[in-house]
N, C-alpha and C positions, 0 to 999 in steps of 0.2 A: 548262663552256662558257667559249672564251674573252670578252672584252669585244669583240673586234670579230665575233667572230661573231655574240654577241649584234645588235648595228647591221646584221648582212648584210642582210639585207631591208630594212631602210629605206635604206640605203646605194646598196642599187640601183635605185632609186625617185628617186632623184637627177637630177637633169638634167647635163648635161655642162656645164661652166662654158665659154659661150661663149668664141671668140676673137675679138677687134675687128679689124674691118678695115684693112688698110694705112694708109689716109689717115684712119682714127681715129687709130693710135698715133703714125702723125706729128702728126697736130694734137694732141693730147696733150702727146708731146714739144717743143713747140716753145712750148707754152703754158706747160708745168711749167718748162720751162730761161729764161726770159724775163726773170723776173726777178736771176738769176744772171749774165746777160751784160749786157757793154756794147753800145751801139748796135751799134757794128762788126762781132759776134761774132753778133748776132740776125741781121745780114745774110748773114753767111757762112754762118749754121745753116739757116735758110733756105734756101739756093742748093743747099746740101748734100743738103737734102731733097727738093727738087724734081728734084735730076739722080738720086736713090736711087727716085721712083719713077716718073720716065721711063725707067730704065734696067731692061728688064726681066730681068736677068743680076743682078741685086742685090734691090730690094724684090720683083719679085713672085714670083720666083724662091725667096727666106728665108720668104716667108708660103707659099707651097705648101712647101717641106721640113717651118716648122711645124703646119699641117693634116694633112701626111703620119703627122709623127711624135704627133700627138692621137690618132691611130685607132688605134695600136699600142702606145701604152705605157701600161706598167700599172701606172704614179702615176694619181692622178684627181682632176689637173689639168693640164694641161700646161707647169705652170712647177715642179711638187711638186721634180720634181729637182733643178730647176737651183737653187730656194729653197734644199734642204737643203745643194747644195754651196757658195750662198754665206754659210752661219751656219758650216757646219763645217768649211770649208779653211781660212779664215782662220790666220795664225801666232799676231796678235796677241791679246794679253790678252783674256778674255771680259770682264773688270771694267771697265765704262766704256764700251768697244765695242759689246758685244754685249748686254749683261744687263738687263733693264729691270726697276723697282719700281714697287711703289706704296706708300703710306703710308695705314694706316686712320684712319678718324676715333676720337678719342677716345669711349670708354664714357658715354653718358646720365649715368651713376651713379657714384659717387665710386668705391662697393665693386669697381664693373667695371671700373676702370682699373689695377687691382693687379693685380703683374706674374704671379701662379700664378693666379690668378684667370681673370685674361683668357684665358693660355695656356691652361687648361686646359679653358676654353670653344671658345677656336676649332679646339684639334686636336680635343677629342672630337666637334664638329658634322664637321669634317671628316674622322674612322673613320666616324660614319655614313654620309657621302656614300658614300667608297671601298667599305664593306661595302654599299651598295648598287648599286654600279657593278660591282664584285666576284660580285656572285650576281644578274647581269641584272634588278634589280627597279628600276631606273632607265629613264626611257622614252625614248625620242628629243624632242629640243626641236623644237616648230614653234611657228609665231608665225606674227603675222597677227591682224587682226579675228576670220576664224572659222577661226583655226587652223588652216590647209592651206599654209602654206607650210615644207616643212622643211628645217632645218638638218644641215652634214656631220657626222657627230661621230666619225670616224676617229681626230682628235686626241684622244679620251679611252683608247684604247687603250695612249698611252702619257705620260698627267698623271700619273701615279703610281708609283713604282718603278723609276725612270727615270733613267739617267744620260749624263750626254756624256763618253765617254774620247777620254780624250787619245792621240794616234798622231804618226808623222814626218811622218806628210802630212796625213791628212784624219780629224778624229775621228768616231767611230761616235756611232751615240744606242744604248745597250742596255737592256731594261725585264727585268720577272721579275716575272711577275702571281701568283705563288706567295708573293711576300716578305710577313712579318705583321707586322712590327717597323718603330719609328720611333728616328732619331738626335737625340739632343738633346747641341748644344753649349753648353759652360759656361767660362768663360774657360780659351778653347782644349782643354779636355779635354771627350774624348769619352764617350757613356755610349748604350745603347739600352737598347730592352724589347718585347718582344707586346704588339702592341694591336689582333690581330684574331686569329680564329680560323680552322687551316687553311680551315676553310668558309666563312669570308670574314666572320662575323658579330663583332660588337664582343666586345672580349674584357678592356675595360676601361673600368670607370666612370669619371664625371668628377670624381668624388672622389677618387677612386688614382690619376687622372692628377695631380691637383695635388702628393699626398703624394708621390710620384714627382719632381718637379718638386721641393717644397721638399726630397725628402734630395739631389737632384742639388745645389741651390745649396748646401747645407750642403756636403757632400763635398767641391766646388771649390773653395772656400774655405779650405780648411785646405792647400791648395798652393799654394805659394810664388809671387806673380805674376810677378817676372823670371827664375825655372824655367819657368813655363806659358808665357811669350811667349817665351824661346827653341824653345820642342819644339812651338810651334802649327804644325799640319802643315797645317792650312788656306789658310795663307799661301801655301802653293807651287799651288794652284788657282786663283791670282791671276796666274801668270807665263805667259810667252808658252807656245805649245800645246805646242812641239816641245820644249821647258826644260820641263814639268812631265809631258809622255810620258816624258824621259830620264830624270827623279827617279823620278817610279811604278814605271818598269820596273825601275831599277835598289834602288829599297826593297823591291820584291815579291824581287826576286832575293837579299836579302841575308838576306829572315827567310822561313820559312813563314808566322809568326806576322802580318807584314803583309799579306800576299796575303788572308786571310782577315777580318783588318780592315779592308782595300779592299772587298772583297766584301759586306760589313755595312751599310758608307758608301753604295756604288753600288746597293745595291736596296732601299734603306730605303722605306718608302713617301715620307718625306720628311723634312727635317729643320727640328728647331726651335731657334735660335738664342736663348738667353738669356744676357742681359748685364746691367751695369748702367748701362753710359754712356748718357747721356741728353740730347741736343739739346736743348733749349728750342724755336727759332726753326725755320719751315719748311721756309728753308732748306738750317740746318745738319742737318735731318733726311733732306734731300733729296740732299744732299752727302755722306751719312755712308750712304744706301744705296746711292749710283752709285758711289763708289768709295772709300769708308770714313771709317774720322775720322783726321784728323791731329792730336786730341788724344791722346799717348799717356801720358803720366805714369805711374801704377803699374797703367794699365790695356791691356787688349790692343784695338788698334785693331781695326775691323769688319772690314779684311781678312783679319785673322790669325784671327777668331773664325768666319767664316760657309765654307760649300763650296759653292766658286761651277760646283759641275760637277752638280749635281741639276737636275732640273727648277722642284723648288718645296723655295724655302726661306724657313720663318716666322724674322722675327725678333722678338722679342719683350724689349722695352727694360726699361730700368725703369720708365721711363713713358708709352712708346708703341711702337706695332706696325705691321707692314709684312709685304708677301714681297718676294724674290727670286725670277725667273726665271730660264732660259737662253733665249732665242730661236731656233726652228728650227720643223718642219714639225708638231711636238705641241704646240706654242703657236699658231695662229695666232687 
């Protein structure tokens, strides 16, 4: 059974996400732009407004095309499309534009804050989420005092195994609810493994994740790090859409060998970033997940290290933890 078939029935239980009336999303807009204009500008926006919905060949004219096109389309929302074309037309870099993080709080406990420690607590909690998202034993969320009001969860159909490719024009999102393996990077070399079982059940303890983890840091380390930051392939998931569709296609074109390590990359359940550069201040922690570190010395900056085209990417520092997203219609 897929995941979203699983949700079908609650799915349709759904109410339709209203649309606001004309003169809501004007006063809306007029309210949200307000602060952004000078006097002069509130005045003309205004003026603008009022002649868009006394003219009925304009406002009320575009609310009935969008009521029309509510009843017939089969996103389920009536903005689902237009959201996903403005996250994936874009040319520009996802890093900084588009990607948004967060930063966890440091571990209670000394022991918890160690860097295979931690990692190996937060991927294994999250194979059991997947391995129960994986084999429908996950329920739909409702909230509320007595629990009747529920939530969409379409979007978990594709939080995991999930990638945005890159195209000349407009990138896809592509998932693969089959994939059982996770990617972990290491100053810029790649490595995976199984960490579920075709039948979606965990297929690795949190002990063998960690020892997985310490031989991965071991291994990296014995390669050269201004070898490793020139061949970090990561890097080029940082550059504009249509410049890192031209590189993909044309490295899948040059080996078999890559096409098949793209393929590894792009359905991972997800990937986990281990480093050892380490922020101190919140800032510079803040700064080093939005668009990387500009410390680079013998080490590889966070753009060259992390793949900014998954859905969900752990980073896990030497001293502190984070994800990385992409923004689009599986994040909302």
């Amino acid at each position: 059974m897929s995941i979203a078939s699983h949700f079908h029935t609650h799915q349709q239980k759904l109410p339709r996400l209203p649309i606001p009336s004309l003169q809501e999303t004007t006063t809306k807009l007029l309210e949200w732009s307000h602060a952004l204009l000078t006097p002069e500008e509130r005045i003309q926006s205004t003026q603008a407004v009022e002649e868009f919905l006394t003219d009925k060949e304009q406002g009320e004219a575009l609310q009935q095309l969008l009521l029309d096109y509510d009843k017939q389309t089969s996103y389920g929302t009536y903005f689902e499309e237009f959201w996903n074309e403005a996250y994936l037309a874009p040319n520009a870099s996802v890093v900084l534009n588009l990607n948004p993080f967060f930063v966890l709080e440091d571990d209670p406990t000394t022991k918890g804050n160690d860097q295979i420690v931690r990692a190996s607590s937060l991927v294994f909690s999250s194979l059991k989420f997947v391995s129960d998202l994986r084999r429908g034993q996950l329920e739909p969320d409702i909230i509320g005092r007595k629990k009747t009001v529920p939530l969409c969860m379409s979007q978990f159909a594709r939080l995991f195994s999930t990638s945005r490719i890159p195209t000349n024009e407009c990138d896809r999102i592509e998932s693969d609810e089959t994939a059982t393996h996770v990617v972990v990077i290491r100053q810029g070399q790649f490595y995976y493994f199984d960490a579920l079982w075709p039948t979606g059940e965990v297929a690795i303890s949190q002990i063998d994740l960690a020892r997985n983890f310490q031989a991965i840091i071991q291994d990296a380390a014995e390669c050269d790090p201004v070898s490793s930051a020139m061949r970090a392939v990561g890097v080029l998931t940082a550059a504009s859409r249509d410049q890192w569709a031209k590189t993909r296609t044309s490295m899948m074109a040059f080996s078999k060998k890559n096409k098949e390590v793209f393929k590894i990359i792009d359905t991972a359940l997800f990937v986990v970033c281990l480093d050892d550069c380490s922020p101190e201040s919140i800032d510079d922690r803040a700064a080093n997940m939005l668009h990387g570190s500009y410390h680079l010395g013998t080490r590889l900056c966070l753009v060259a290290i992390m793949w900014w085209s998954l859905v969900v990417s752990n980073s896990m520092f030497a001293k502190w933890f984070s994800d990385s997203f992409f923004h689009c219609s599986c994040c909302f």
